[in-house]
N, C-alpha and C positions, 0 to 999 in steps of 0.2 A: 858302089856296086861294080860286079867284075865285067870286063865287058864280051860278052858273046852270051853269058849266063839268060837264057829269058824265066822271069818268073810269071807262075801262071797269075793268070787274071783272076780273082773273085768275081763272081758275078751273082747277082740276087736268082735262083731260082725261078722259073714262068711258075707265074700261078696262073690255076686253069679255074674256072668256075664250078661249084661243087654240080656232079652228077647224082646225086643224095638229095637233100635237101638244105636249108638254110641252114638248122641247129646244128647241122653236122661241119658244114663250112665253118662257122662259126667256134669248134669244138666244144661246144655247150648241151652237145648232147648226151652226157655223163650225168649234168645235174638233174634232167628228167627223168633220166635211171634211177638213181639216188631219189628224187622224190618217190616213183613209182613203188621203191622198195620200202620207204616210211611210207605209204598208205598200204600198204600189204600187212607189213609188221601191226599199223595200226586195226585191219579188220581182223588178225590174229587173234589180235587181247578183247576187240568183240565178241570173236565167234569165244574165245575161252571164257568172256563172261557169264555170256551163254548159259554155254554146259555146268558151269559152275554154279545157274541156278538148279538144275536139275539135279547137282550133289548135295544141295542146302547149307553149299557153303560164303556166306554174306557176306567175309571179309575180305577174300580172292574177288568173287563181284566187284565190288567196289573199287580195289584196289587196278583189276584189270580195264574198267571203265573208264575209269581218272586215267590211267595211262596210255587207254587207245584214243580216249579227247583229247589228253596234250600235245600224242606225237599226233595224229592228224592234225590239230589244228597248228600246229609248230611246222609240221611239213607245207604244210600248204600256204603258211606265212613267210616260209623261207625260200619256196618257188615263187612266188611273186615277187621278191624282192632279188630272187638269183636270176633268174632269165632276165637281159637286157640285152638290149641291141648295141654294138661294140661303137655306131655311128654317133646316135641320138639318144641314147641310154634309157630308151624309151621301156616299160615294165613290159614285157609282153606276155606275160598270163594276164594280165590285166587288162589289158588293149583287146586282148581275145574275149575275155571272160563279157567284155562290152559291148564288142559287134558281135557275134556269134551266138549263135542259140546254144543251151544247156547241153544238147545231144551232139554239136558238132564243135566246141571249140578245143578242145586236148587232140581233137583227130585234124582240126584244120593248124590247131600249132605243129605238130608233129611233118604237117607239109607245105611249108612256108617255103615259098621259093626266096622269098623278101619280107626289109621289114612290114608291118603293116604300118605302120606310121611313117617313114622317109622314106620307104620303097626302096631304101638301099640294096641291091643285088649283091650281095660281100663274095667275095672270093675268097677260097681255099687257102688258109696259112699256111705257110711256111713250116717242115717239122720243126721238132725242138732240134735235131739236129742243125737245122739248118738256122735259127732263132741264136744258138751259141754264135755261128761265125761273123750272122751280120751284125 
């Protein structure tokens, strides 16, 4: 190296504690999107079974029935198995679905400061920008 030349320093970025919530520090708040939009899609092909009694048509029934029970039940097997804690890889739709009452656990996942199982407090990643350098 030349001498007088200084090169800069790299340095890891501070990460700060998410002001949000956990899934969001965590950047796992995409896949509750994405579930949310398979159980939408999934009351879709309910409600069009529906109507589709009221046409007298039995094959559309059926056909949209079968298909709003595979994607809900496929969505909701794939959120259980996609939310995890990055520490303790603990399931947390599942860990919710177990302490929490029926009416309050999607709304106490949604604002998890921590895990419910290691209480880990995660901090905010680094972007992808930042993920390329280090």
């Amino acid at each position: 190296m030349k001498k007088g030349k200084l090169v800069p320093k790299v340095t890891r970025p501070r990460q700060k504690k998410s002001s949000t919530n956990w899934l969001e520090a965590t950047n796992q708040m995409w896949k509750l999107y994405l579930a949310l939009l398979g159980f939408g899609i999934a009351l879709l092909c309910f409600l069009g079974a529906g109507f589709s009694l009221l046409l007298a048509e039995s094959s559309v029934f059926n056909t949209l029935l079968v298909s709003g029970l595979v994607l809900g039940v496929g969505t909701f097997a794939w959120l259980l198995y996609a939310l995890r804690c990055p520490s303790c890889r603990n399931k947390l739709v599942w860990t919710m679905i177990r302490s929490r009452s029926h009416m309050s656990w999607l709304v106490d996942l949604t604002h998890l400061v921590a895990c419910p199982s290691c209480q880990n407090a995660l901090m905010r990643r680094p972007s992808s920008k930042w993920r390329a350098i280090l």
